[in-house]
N, C-alpha and C positions, 0 to 999 in steps of 0.2 A: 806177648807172643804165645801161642799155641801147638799144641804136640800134634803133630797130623800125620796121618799115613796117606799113602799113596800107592793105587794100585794100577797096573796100566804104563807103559812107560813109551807107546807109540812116537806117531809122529805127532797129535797135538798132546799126549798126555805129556811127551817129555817135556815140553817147553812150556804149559801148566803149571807141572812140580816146578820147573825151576822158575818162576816169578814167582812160589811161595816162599820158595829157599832164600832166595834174593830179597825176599820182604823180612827176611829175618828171622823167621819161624822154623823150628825143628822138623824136619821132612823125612821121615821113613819111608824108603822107597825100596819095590820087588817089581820083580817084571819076570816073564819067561824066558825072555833074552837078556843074558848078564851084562851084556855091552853097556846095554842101556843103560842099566844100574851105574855100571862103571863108570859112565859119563854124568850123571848125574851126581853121583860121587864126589866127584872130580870137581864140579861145581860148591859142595857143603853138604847134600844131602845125607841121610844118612841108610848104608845098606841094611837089609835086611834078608835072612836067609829063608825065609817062607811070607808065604799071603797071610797066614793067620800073625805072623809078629808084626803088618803092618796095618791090621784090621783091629786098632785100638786107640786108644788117645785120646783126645778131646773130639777129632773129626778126623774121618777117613776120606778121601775121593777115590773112585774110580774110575776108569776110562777104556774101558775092552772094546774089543772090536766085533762084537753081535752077539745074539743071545745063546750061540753055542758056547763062546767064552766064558761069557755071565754065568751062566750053569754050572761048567766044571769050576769057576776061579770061587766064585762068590757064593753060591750053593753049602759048599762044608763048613762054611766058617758062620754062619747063621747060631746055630747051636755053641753054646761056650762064649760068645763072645761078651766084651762087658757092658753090665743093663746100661740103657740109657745113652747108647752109643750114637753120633750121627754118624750115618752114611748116605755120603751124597755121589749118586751114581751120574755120571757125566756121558755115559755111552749111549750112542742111538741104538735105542733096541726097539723090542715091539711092542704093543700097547697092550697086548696082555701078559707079556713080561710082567711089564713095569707095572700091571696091578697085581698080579702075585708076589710078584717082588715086596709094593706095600705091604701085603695080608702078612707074607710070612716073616718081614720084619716086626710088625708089630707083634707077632706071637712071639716071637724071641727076645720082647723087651727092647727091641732097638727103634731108632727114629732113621725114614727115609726121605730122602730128600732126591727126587728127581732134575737133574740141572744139565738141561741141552744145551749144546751152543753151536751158533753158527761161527763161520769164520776158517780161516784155511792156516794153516804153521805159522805162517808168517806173522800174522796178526795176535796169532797168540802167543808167540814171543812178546809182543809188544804191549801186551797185556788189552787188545783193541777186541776182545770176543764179546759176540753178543749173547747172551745167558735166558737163557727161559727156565726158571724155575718152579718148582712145584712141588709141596710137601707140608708136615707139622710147620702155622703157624709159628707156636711157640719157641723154635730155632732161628725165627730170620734171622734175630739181631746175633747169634753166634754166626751164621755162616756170610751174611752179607758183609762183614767188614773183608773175606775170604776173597768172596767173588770182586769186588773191588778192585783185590790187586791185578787178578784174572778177568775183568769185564771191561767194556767201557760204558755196559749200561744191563742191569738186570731188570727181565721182566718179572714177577710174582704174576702167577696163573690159575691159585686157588691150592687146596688143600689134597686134591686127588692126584699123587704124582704123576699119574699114567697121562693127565693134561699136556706136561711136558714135552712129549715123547709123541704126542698129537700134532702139536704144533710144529715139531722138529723136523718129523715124516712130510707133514704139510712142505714144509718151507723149501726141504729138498727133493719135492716133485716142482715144486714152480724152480726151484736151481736150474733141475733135470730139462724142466721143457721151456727155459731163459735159453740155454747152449745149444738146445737142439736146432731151438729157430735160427739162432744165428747161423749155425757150422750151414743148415738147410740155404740160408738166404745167402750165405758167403760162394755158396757152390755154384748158384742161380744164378750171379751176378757175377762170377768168375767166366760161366761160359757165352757171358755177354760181352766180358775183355774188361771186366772190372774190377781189379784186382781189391782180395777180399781185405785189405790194409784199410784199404780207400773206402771201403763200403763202412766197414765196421768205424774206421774214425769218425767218419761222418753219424752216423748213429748211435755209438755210445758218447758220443758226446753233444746228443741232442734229444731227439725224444726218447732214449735210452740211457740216460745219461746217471745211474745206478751201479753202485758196486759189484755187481753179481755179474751184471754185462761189462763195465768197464773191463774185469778185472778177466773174464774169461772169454771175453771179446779179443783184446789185447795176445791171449793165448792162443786163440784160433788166428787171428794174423798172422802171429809171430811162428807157429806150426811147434809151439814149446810144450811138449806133451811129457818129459820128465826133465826133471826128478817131481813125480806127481802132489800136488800137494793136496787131492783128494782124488783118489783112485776110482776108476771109472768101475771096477769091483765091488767096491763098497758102497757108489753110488746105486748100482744094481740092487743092491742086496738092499739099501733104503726104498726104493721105490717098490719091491715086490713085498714089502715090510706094511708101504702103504695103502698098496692093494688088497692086501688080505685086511688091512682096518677099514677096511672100505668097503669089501665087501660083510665084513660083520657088522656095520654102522646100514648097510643094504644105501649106499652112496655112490654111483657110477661116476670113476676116473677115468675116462674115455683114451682122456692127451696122457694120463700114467700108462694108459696098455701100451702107446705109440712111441712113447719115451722106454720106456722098458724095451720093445721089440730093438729098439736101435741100442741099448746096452749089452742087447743080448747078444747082436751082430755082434760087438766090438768084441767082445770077451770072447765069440766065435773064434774070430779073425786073431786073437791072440792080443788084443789090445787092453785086457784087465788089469795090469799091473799101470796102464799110462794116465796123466789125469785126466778126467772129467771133457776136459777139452777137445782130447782126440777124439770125439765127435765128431770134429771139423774134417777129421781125415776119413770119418766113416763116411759122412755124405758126399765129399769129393770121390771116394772109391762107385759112390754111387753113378757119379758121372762117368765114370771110365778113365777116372785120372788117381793115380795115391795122392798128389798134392798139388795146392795151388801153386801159382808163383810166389814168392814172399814179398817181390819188389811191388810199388805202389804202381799206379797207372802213369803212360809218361804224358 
């Protein structure tokens, strides 16, 4: 068993920490809200009353919510910390984050280990997240037995963590523009008297027949926009995360501007706090309607 911190106590960090806790391992846990702590607690973890008591051990993870976070949480504790530390940062941040983050961990004597994952609460409860990792070879075999408890399948993506944090950006502008088409075609075929139930079953359960559409398909029919389990905020804040790589890579996201413009509405309209889904109710506003029917076609 292993001594680990944990930093980040969100909506998937909590339930992370707690399938370490549950795998038997010593879990130091802080967060900026004590709730969390306290519920995590409550489970075996163990509290701790600053980031730097839980920025030690055999292996740290993190899990913040964007690089303004990262900055203030993980920034101070670089200096002091102990040599040879891993830190495996879990949070979608930006891609030149996540290479200064390498540079200056490695002046500090410590090992970084970039490890995005897809996947929404639920799943990470169940330990079902999909992991894209990236960092010092010579840690896998410490942290993979880790991700394990946490994954149901890790990718390795080379040695350059800021890799990770590439493919995470990537993954969640096709997330971004999977929802939009839909919430788009569910609106289209609403004003044909097709209720968007009928449309979407018929199609994620055929040639969309994929988790990303199942799963946010099923949420645009069903018009289930919270308790969010990936906030149409933070999906914002990932997609202008991968414009701006995009535009330093000099790589035009055309469908990223088109998806961003419709998060931007939503967050407008007051919809940033709902998930990802309520899309579905952006492009219905578009027609002149807040919502479809829910009922199927008769």
């Amino acid at each position: 068993m292993m001594d680990i911190g944990f930093i980040g106590l969100g909506m998937m960090g909590s339930r992370v920490a707690a399938r370490l806790v549950n795998a038997g391992h010593t879990v130091r846990v802080w967060n900026r809200d004590r709730a969390a702590v306290d519920a995590l607690a409550r489970q075996g973890a163990r509290p701790v009353a600053s980031a730097r008591e839980a920025f030690a051990g055999d292996v740290v993870f993190s899990m913040l919510a964007d690089d303004d976070a990262v900055h203030a949480v993980i920034d101070p504790l670089l200096d002091g910390a102990p040599k040879g530390l891993v830190h495996v940062n879990m949070a979608t941040i930006s891609v030149a984050l996540a290479r200064d983050l390498a540079a200056r961990h490695r002046a500090a004597g410590l090992v970084y280990v970039a490890a995005t994952v897809f996947g929404r609460p639920e799943l990470a409860a169940e330990g079902k997240l999909t992991i894209v990792a990236a960092g010092d070879s010579n840690v896998t075999s410490r942290v993979e037995p880790l991700f394990d408890v946490i994954g149901q399948r890790t990718w390795w993506i080379g040695t350059q963590p800021e890799r990770a944090n590439v493919v995470k950006l990537a993954g969640n502008v096709m997330l971004g523009a999977a929802v939009e088409a839909m919430a788009e075609a569910a609106a289209m075929a609403w004003r044909h008297g097709i209720a968007p139930a009928d449309l979407l079953d018929i199609l994620t359960n055929g040639v969309f027949a994929a988790p990303a559409y199942k799963t946010y398909g099923a949420l645009i029919a069903r018009q289930q926009y919270e308790p969010a389990g990936f906030k149409i905020s933070l999906l914002l804040k990932d997609v202008r995360l991968a414009l701006a790589a995009s535009d330093a890579a000099g790589a035009p996201m055309p469908l990223a501007d088109l998806v961003h413009e419709s998060l931007l509405e939503a967050v407008a309209r007051g919809d940033g706090d709902r998930d990802v889904a309520a899309l579905g109710a952006v492009s219905m506003r578009r027609t002149g309607a807040e919502d479809a029917p829910k009922q199927r076609t008769a």
